[in-house]
N, C-alpha and C positions, 0 to 999 in steps of 0.2 A: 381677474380670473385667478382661483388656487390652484395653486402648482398640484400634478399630482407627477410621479414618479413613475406611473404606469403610460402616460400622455409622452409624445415624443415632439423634442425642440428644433422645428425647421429657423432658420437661418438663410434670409434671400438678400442677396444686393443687388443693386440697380442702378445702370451706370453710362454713361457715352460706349459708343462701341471702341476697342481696343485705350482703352483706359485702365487697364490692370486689373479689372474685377476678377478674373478668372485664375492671375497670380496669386491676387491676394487672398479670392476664398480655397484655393488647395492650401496655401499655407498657414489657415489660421483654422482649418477643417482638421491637418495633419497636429497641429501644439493640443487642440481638445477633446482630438478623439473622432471627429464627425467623420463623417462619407460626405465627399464632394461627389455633385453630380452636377454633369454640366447640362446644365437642361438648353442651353444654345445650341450645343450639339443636337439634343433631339430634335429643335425647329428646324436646322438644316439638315435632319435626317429625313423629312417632311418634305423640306424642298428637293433633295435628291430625288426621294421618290415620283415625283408632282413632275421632275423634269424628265424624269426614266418612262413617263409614262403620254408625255407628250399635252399634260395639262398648265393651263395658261390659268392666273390668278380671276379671274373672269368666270372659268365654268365652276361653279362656285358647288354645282349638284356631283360633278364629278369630284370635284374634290373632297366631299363630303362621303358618296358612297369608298374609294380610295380609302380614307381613314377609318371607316369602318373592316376594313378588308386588313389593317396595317397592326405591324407590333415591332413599338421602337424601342429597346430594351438599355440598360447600362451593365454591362459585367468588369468585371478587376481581373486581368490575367496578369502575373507576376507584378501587383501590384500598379498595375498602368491601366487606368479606364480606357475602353474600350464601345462605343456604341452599336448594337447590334438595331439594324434594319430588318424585318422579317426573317431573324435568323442568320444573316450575313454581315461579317464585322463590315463596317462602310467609314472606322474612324480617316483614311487618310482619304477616302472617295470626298467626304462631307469639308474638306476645307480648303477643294480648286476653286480658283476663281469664278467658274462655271456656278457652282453654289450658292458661292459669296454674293454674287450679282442678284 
């Protein structure tokens, strides 16, 4: 593939869960310049919703209408990523154990 200058360079790792991937991509995002985005966050932005709304991995048509109805967004407020769920920060909602499971 040629490089072109105008094309933008995504950077993904992929790792065990709680293995440092999330340390290690803010700190090597912050040395080059990139935007970290934690896109785990957004999956468990996903499941917040999915649990907020009384849907089980099974109804598979609700969950599908749901994510068309959804906007899980990333913003930087004083430099600190923040997940926005339809408009509402949900960054400390999205990492109770309720989530996690």
């Amino acid at each position: 593939m040629k490089y072109s200058p105008t094309k933008k360079i995504v950077i993904a790792i992929d790792g065990f869960s709680s293995c440092g991937k999330s340390t290690f991509a803010k700190e090597i995002a912050a040395r080059i310049g990139y935007v970290f985005i934690d896109t785990g966050a957004m999956y468990r932005a996903i499941a917040l919703k999915t649990l907020r709304m009384g849907l089980t991995a099974a109804d598979v048509k609700g969950i599908e209408t749901m994510l068309k109805h959804t906007d899980v967004s990333i913003a930087y407020i004083d430099g600190v990523q923040h997940v926005l769920l339809d408009g509402e920060d949900v960054s400390g909602l999205i990492r109770t154990n309720r989530v996690s499971k």
